[in-house]
N, C-alpha and C positions, 0 to 999 in steps of 0.2 A: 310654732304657729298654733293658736289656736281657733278652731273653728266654732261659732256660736249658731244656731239656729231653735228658733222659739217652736220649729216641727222637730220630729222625733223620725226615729229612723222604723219602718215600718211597707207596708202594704201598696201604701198609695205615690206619686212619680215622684215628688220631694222625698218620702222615706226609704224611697228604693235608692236615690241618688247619695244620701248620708249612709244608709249601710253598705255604698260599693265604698265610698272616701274610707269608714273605718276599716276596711279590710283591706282597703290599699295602706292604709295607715299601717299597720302592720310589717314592712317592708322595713320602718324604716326604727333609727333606734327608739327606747323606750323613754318617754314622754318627750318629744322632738315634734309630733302631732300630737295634740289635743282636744276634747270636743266637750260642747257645752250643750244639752240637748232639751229644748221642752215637749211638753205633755201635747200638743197637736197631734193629729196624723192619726189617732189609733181607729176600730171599726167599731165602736161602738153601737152608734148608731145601725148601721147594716145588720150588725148582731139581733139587734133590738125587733127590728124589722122581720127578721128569720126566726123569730120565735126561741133564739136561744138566749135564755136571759144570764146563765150560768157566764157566756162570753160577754155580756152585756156589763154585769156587775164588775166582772176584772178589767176589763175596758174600763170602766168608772175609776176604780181603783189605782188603775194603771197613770190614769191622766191626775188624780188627787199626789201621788206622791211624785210626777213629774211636774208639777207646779211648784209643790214645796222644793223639788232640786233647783230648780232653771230660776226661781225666787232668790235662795239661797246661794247659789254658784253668782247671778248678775249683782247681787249687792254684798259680793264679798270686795274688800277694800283693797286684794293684792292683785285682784281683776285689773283696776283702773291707773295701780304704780306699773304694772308689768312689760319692760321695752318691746315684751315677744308680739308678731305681728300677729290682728285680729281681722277674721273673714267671715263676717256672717251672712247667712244665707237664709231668704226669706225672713229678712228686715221685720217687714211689718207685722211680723206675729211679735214680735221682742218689744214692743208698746214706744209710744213717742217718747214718753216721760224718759226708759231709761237710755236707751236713744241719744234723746239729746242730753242728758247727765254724762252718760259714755264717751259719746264721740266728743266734744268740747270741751272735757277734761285729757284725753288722751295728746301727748307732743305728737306723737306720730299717726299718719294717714290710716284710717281703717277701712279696710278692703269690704265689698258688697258682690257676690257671684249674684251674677242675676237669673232667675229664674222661671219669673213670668214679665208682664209689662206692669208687676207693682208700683214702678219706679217713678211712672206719670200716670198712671191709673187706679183709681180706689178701690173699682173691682177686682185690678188686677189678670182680671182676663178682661181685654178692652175692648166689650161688643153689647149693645143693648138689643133686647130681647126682640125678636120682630125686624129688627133690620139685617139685611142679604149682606152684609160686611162688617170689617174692623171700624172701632169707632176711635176716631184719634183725634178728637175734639179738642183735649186737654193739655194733649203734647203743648210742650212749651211752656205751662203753666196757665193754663186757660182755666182753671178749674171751678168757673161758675158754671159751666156745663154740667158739673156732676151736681150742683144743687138740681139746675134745670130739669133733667130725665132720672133723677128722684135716688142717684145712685148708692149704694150701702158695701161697704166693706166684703171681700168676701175672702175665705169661708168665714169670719168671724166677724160680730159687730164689734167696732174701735170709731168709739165716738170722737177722738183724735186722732184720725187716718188722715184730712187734710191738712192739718197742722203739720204732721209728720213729711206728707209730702214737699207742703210749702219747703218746711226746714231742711229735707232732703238736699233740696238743687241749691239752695242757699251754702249747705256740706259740701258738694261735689265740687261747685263752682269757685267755692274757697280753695281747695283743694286740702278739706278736711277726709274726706271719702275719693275713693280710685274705685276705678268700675269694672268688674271681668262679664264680657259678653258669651254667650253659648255660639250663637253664628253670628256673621255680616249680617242681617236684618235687623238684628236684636241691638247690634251697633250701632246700626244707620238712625236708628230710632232715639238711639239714649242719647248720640251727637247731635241728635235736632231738638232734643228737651234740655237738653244742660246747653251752656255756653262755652266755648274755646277748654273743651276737656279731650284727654286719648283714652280711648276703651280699647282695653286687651279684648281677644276672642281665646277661651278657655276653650270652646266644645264639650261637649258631656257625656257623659258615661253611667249606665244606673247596675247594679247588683244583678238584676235579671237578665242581661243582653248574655247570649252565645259567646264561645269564644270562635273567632273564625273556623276554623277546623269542623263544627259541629252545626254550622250554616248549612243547610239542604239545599246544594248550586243543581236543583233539578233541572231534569233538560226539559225544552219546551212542549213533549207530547206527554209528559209524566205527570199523569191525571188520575185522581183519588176523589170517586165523587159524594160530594156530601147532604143532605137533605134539602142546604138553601144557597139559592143563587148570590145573595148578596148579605154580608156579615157587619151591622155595623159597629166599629171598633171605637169606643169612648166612653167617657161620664155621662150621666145623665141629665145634663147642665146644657141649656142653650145654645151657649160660647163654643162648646163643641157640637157642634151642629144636631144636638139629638131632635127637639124640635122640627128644623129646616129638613133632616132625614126621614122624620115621620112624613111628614108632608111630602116629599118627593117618594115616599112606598106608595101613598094614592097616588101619584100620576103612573105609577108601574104595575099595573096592578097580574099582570101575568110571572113578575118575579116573586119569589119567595123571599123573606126577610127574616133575617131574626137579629132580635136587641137584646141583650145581654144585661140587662139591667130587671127589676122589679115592674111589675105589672103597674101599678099603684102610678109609677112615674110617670104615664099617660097624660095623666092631668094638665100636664105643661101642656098640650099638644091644646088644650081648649072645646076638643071634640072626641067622638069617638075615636079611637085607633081604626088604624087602615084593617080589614079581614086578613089580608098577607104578611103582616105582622106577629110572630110568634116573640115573647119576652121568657127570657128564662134570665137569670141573674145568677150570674157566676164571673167568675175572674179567671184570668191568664193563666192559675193554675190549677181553678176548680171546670174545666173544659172549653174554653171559650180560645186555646191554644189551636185543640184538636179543630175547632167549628173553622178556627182561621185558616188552617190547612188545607180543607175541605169545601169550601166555599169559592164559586165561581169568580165573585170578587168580593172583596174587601174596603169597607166605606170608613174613609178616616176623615170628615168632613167640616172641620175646625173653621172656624166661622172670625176667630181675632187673630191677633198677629203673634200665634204660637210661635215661639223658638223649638228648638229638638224633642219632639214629642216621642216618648218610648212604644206609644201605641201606632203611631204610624212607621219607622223603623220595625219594630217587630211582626209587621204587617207586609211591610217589603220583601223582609229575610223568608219569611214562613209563609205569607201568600203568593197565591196565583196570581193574580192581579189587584191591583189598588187603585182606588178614587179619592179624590181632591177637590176641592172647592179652590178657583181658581181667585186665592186673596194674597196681592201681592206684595202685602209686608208681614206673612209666615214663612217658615224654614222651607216648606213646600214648594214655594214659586223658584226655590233654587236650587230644584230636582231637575233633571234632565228632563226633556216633554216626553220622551220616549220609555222611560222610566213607570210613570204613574199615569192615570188617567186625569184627566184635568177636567173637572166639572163646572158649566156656567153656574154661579150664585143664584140666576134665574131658575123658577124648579122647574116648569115645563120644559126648557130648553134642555135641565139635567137630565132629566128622564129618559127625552129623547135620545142623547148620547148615552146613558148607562144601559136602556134596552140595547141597542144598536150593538157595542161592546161588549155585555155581554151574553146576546146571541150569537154574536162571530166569532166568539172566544176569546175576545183580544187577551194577550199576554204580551210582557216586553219580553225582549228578546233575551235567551239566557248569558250572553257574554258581556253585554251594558250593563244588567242588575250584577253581574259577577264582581265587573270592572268597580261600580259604585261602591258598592258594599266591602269590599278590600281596600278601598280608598277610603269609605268613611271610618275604617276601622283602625288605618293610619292615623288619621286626623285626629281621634278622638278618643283613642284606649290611653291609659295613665293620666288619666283625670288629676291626677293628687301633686302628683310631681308637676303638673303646670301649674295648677293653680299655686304650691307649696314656690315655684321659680319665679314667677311673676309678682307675689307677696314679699317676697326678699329680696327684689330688686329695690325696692326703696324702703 
C-alpha cells in the first residue's frame, strides 16, 4: 500500500497523524507500507513570527526540496501502472490536475482517509467567520454558496479547489474513490454529500497521544493549581472557536484566561482583547501541556463539524475539566454529557454556564473519563493495520 499525502509529517494534527502511520509502518515488512509526502505542514511561518530566522530559512528550504520530491514521486510513470492499493490523505493539497490524471487512469479504486470536511467544503473547515455554527450550505453539492460568502481554499490558495470538488463526488459516486471516515459524524456527513456510497469508520490515532499506562486516571480531589482559570486549547483560526472564545473572556470577566497563541492574532477578534486575556504562544510541548494540567478548565471550542480533534482528546486525558461548544455534527456531541461541559454557541448564555462550572468546580467523575478513555483507546490505537485492512479489502 501506498500512502500519498501533499502534508508532510510534522508539528501540526495532519503531521502528527503521518508520523504515528510511519512508525506504525514499521511493524510491518520492508516496503509492504509506503509513503509519498509533500512539502506542506512545516512552521515556517511561526518561526518567522519568533524572530528566528535561522528556523525560518530551513523551513524555506525544507518545503523547496519537498516540492521537487512529491513533483517527482506524483509524475513518476510506475505510480500510475502500479496494482498496489493508493490512500491519500488530505486530497486537496495533491492539486485537481494531478488528481484527476491519477485517479481516471488508475483500474482500481483509490482510497481517501478523511481528515477534515474537505470533502464538501473548500475551506475545508466548514464555518464562516461570525456565525455561532457549522456551515453546511454546500453539502450535497450546493456550491454556489461558496462563491456567495466569498469562500478561499484553506490553508492554501488552489484556484481549482471547486473543480476538484465538483470531480470529487462525480469519483466517489462512480465508485472511482472508497471513503475511510475517523467517526459516525464524519460518516453521516460524507453519506448525505455523495450518493448511494458505504464509508468505513478508520478512527485516528496521532504520534503525540499517551499510551494508556501513562494516562493520569487522577482521582477527583487531586488538584495542582495553576495561575488561569480557563485554558484555551486550539489554533488561532475562527473555525476553532478562537474568535467566539475571545468574546466570551469579556462576558467572564472575573476568570482568568490564557491563549496560547501570539499577541498579534488579536486582530481577528475586530477590537481590543478582553484585560483577562494573557497570550503566550507556545505548543503542547513548549508548556501549554503543563498550563492544561493546571488550569481549572480547559476550552476546546470548535465551531465546524470537527472529526477526532488531538486538542480536545489531550485535554480530556490531561485536564481537569473540559468545555465544548454544543455543535451537533462534531466528534464532540458524541461524548457522554457527563464527560465534557457542553457550552450554548450563544456567548452570554456560555459564560453563564462556564462561570457557574467553574466556580463549583465541576469535574466528571473519575470512573466515566476512565471508562471512556480505555474505550477510545480500543477503538482507535492501530490506526495503520485498519486503514492497511480496509484498502485490501477491494
Amino acid at each position: 500500500m501506498i500512502i500519498i499525502s501533499g502534508l508532510m509529517t510534522g508539528p501540526q494534527g495532519v503531521g502528527r497523524l503521518l508520523s504515528q502511520l510511519q512508525k506504525e509502518a514499521k511493524n510491518y515488512s520492508n516496503g509492504q507500507i509506503s509513503f509519498i509526502f509533500g512539502p506542506a505542514g512545516t512552521a515556517g511561518g511561526k518561526a518567522l513570527r519568533k524572530g528566528e530566522f535561522l528556523k525560518f530559512l530551513a523551513a524555506i528550504w525544507k518545503i523547496l526540496c519537498g516540492k521537487i520530491r512529491l513533483w517527482s514521486a506524483l509524475h513518476n510513470r510506475r505510480l500510475y501502472k502500479t496494482d498496489e492499493q493508493i490512500l491519500l490523505i488530505h486530497f486537496q493539497t495533491l492539486g485537481y490536475k494531478w488528481c484527476k490524471r491519477f485517479i481516471e487512469r488508475r483500474s482500481k479504486p483509490t482510497w481517501i482517509y478523511l481528515v477534515d470536511c474537505g470533502f464538501f467544503c473548500i475551506r475545508s473547515y466548514n464555518y464562516i467567520p461570525g456565525e455561532r455554527t457549522a456551515c453546511l450550505r454546500c453539502l450535497g453539492g450546493k456550491w454556489r454558496f461558496s462563491k456567495e460568502y466569498n469562500c478561499r481554499p484553506i490553508p492554501f490558495t488552489n484556484f481549482q479547489a471547486s473543480k476538484l470538488l465538483g470531480a470529487l463526488k462525480g469519483w466517489v459516486e462512480e465508485g472511482k474513490i472508497k471513503l475511510l471516515a475517523q467517526n459516525q459524524n464524519q460518516a453521516e456527513l460524507a453519506r448525505k454529500h455523495f450518493e448511494n456510497i458505504d464509508v468505513k469508520i478508520a478512527g485516528l490515532w496521532t504520534i503525540d497521544w499517551p499510551e494508556l499506562e501513562e494516562v493520569p486516571f487522577v482521582k477527583k480531589n487531586a488538584v495542582v493549581e495553576g495561575r488561569y482559570d480557563v485554558v484555551f486549547h486550539g489554533s488561532s483560526i475562527p473555525a476553532k472557536g478562537f474568535v467566539w472564545a475571545m468574546e466570551l473572556a469579556g462576558y467572564c470577566p472575573t476568570l482568568k484566561f490564557l491563549f496560547p497563541c501570539f499577541k498579534s492574532d488579536s486582530h481577528l477578534f475586530g477590537k481590543s482583547s478582553p484585560s483577562n486575556i494573557d497570550f503566550n504562544y507556545m505548543t503542547w510541548e513548549t508548556g501549554l501541556a503543563k498550563e492544561v494540567k493546571k488550569a481549572k478548565l480547559v476550552l476546546v471550542p470548535s465551531l465546524w463539524s470537527a472529526p477526532i480533534e488531538g486538542a480536545l482528546l489531550k485535554s480530556i486525558i490531561f485536564g481537569r475539566s473540559v468545555a465544548v461548544v454544543d455543535e451537533p455534527t462534531a466528534f464532540a456531541s458524541r461524548l457522554p454529557d457527563e464527560l465534557v461541559l457542553r457550552l450554548p454557541s450563544d456567548v452570554g448564555q456560555a459564560a453563564d454556564k462556564l462561570i457557574e462550572s467553574v466556580e463549583s468546580g465541576w469535574r466528571p467523575e473519575a470512573e466515566l473519563r476512565r471508562e471512556w478513555i480505555s474505550e477510545f483507546y480500543k477503538q482507535n490505537k492501530g490506526l495503520l493495520n485498519r486503514l492497511h485492512s480496509f484498502c485490501m479489502e477491494n
